[in-house]
C-alpha positions, -999 to 999 in steps of 0.1 A, spaced: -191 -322 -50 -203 -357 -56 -180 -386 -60 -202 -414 -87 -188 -437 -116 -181 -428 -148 -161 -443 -176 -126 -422 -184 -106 -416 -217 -72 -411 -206 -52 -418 -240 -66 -421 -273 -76 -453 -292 -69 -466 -255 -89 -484 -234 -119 -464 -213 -112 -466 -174 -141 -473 -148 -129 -447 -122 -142 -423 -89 -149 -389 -104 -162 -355 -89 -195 -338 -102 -205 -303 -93 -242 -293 -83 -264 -283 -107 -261 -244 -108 -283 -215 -122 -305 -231 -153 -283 -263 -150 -304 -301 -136 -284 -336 -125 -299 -364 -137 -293 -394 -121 -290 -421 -155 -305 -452 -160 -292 -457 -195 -266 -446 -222 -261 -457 -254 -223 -459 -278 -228 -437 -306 -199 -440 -333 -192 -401 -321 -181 -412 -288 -160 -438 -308 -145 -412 -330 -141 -386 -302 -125 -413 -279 -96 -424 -312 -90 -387 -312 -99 -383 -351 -119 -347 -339 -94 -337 -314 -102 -325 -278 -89 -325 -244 -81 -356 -221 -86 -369 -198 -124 -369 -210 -153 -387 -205 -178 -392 -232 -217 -402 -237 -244 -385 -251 -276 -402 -256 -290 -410 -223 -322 -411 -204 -327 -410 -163 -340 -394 -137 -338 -358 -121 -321 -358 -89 -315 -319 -85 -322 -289 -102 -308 -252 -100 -325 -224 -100 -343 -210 -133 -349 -248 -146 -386 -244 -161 -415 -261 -151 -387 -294 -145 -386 -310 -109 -368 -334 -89 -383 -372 -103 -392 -364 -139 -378 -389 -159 -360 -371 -189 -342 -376 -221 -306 -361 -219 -292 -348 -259 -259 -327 -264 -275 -302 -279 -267 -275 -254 -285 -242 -269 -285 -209 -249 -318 -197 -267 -313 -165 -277 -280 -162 -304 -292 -159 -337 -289 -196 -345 -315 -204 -316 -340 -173 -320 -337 -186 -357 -351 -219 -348 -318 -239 -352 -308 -248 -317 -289 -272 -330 -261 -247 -344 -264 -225 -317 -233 -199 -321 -229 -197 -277 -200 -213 -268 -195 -237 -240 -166 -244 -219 -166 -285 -218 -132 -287 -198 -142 -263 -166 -179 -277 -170 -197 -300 -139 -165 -329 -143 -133 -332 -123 -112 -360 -114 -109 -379 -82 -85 -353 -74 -98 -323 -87 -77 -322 -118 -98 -309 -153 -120 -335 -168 -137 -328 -200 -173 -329 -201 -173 -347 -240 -201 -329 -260 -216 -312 -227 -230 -343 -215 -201 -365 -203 -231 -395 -197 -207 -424 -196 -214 -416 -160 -239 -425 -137 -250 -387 -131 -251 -356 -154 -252 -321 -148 -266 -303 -178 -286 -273 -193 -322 -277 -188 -332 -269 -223 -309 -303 -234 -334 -326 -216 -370 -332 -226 -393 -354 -204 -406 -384 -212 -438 -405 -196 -437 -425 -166 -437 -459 -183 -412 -456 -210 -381 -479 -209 -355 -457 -203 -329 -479 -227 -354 -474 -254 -355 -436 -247 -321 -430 -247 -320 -439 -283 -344 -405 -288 -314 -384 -281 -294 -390 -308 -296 -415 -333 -332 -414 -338 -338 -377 -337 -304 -374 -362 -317 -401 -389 -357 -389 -384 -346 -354 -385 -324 -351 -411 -352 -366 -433 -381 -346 -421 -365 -319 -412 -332 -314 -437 -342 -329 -465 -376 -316 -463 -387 -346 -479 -425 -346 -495 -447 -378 -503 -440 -393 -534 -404 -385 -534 -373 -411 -543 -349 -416 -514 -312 -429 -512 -299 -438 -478 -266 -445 -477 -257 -468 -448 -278 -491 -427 -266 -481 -395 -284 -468 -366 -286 -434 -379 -290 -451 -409 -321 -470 -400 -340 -440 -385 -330 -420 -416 -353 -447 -434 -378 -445 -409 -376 -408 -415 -386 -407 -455 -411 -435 -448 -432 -413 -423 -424 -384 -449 -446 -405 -473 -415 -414 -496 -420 -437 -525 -393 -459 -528 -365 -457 -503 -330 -475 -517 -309 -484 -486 -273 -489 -494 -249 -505 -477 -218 -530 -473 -235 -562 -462 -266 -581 -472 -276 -587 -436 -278 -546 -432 -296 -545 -464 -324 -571 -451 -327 -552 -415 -334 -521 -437 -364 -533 -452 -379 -541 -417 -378 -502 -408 -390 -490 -442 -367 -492 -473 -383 -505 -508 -348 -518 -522 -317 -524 -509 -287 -520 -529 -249 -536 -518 -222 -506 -517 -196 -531 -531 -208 -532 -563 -183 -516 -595 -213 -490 -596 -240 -492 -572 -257 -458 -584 -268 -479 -617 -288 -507 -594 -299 -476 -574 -317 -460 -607 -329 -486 -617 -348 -496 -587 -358 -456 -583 -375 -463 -620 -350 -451 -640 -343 -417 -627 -322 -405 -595 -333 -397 -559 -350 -367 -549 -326 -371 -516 -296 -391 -507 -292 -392 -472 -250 -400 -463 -257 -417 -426 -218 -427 -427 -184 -407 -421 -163 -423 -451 -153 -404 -475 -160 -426 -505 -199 -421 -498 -197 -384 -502 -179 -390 -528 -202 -412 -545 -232 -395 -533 -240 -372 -559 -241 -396 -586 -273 -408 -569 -291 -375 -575 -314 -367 -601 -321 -335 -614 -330 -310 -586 -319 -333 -556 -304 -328 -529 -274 -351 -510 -284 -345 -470 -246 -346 -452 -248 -364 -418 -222 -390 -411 -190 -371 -397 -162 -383 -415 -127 -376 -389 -115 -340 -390 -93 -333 -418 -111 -352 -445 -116 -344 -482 -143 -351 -504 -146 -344 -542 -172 -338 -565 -178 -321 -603 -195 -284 -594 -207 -284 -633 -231 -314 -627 -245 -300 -592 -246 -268 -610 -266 -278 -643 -287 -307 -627 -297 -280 -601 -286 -299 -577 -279 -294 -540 -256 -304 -511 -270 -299 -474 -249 -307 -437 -276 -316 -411 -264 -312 -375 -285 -338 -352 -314 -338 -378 -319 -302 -372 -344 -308 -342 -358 -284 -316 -358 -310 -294 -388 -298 -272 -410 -302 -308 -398 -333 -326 -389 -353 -295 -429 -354 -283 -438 -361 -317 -415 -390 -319 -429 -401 -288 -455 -406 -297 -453 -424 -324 -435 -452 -306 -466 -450 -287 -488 -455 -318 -467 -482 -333 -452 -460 -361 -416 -453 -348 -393 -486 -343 -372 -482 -310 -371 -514 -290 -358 -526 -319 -329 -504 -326 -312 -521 -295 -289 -555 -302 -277 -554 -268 -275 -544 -231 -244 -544 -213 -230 -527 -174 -208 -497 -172 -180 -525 -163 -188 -546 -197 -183 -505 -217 -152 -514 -236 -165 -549 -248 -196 -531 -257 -178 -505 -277 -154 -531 -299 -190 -550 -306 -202 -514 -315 -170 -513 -339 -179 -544 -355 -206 -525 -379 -230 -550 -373 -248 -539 -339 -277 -513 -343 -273 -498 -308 -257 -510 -276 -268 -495 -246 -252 -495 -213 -280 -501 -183 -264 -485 -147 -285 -511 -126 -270 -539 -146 -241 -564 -129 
């Protein structure tokens, strides 16, 4: 085993540790990726407060991008020095959830604790979402990486494994959206933001951002939305109508885990649509709605898990449109911070007003 860096939750709500760890060889099917860059996803956040649970000690990260430094055996066409996208969506390929095209869900389970990870002395060290990338090496599935070209910044391509392909996909691909259509997205976020970058390469027609702070509501308009609308208002689905025309949204896509946007999210619907649920609220949570209004209005509710991608489709595709100019990225990061600087960059994450921070391993 390999003795590297990685950043430690030892108690929750506490304070990540900068500490020696041990990392297994890849083995059968399984690459290490030496990383270059990880960003803080409010998951890790939530994980690392212990609102969903889990074991400790942990560490987390899971939206990363480096460089192959080993492979097992049975790893595809992937080599040693292909620079890769790293995603914790660990699917085994052949349950019924994966041969059904929904790798995202895949029903094989995956022992995180007696994974790659152990401690300086060989104690268990969970690998958080089967990536553990608040580390400066993974060891993961081959079919959670996808490679990317030569001359892509690897901060900017870390963003691809989760934020981008979760706010993207949930529009493309779980809300199914189709030009012309009236959009709600609820949050401004980074999921937020890609979720209205999503509907706008859909071809939606007016895409209502709504959120907490003007400043949120400005930024949202530079990646797509038509109208922003502030959350604080006594009933923001009224301003919401009446910048969708008079009538409700096709889709509302609910980027935030708080329980008083599910709540209100129906009442943005019109008749037929559909409220896409993709912000985790913490384990335990209840939402409430009226099933008679859902029920006569025809109207739907949908959970989307990472955008439901097949990441070895949709990530080339987003690609490339950051290559053609289509697909913000570089944007999406407010700033770049060492694996030492981690818990100042999570606390700025907290703040709600940073897009993504990412966390560069050649940075002092």
């Amino acid at each position: 085993m390999q003795t590297i860096k990685a950043a430690v939750c030892r108690a929750f709500s506490e304070l990540l540790v900068i500490e020696d760890v041990l990392i297994a060889p890849p083995g059968t099917g399984e690459v290490e990726v030496t990383l270059d860059a990880v960003a803080i996803c409010h998951s890790d956040i939530t994980f690392a407060s212990g609102a969903w649970g889990g074991h400790l000690p942990a560490v987390y990260g899971h939206e990363a991008a480096g460089i192959i430094t080993a492979t097992g055996d049975a790893v595809g066409d992937f080599k040693v020095g292909d620079p890769v996208v790293v995603t914790l969506i660990r699917a085994c390929g052949s349950c019924p959830s994966c041969a059904g095209g929904q790798p995202t869900i895949c029903e094989t389970p995956y022992d995180t604790v007696n994974g790659p990870l152990r401690t300086a002395d060989g104690g268990p060290l969970e690998q958080a979402m089967a990536c553990g990338a608040f580390a400066e090496k993974v060891v993961v599935s081959h079919r959670q990486i996808v490679k990317i070209p030569e001359t892509m910044p690897k901060d900017v391509a870390s963003l691809l494994s989760c934020g981008v392909i979760t706010g993207v996909g949930a529009a493309v691909n779980a809300a199914k959206l189709r030009p012309g259509q009236d959009v709600v997205v609820i949050g401004a976020g980074g999921v937020g933001l890609n979720a209205i970058q999503g509907a706008r390469l859909a071809g939606a027609r007016r895409i209502v951002a709504v959120d907490m702070t003007e400043e949120k509501l400005e930024i949202a308009k530079e990646f797509g939305a038509t109208h922003g609308v502030l959350a604080s208002l006594d009933q923001p689905w009224k301003a919401a109508f009446k910048a969708l025309g008079g009538r409700g949204a096709d889709a509302v896509l609910i980027t935030v885990g708080a329980i008083p946007a599910y709540d209100q999210a129906p009442r943005y619907l019109g008749r037929g649509g559909k409220a896409i649920m993709i912000g985790m609220p913490h384990s335990g949570a209840m939402s409430t709605y009226e099933p008679v209004v859902l029920a006569a209005l025809g109207q739907g509710v949908v959970g989307s898990k990472m955008g439901d991608v097949v990441i070895q489709r949709d990530i080339p595709w987003m690609i490339d449109l950051y290559e053609q100019g289509r697909l913000k990225l570089d944007e999406l990061i407010s700033g770049r911070w060492s694996l030492d600087q981690i818990n100042e960059a999570i606390e700025d994450t907290k703040t709600g007003s940073a897009k993504r921070n990412v966390i560069l391993f050649d940075k002092s």
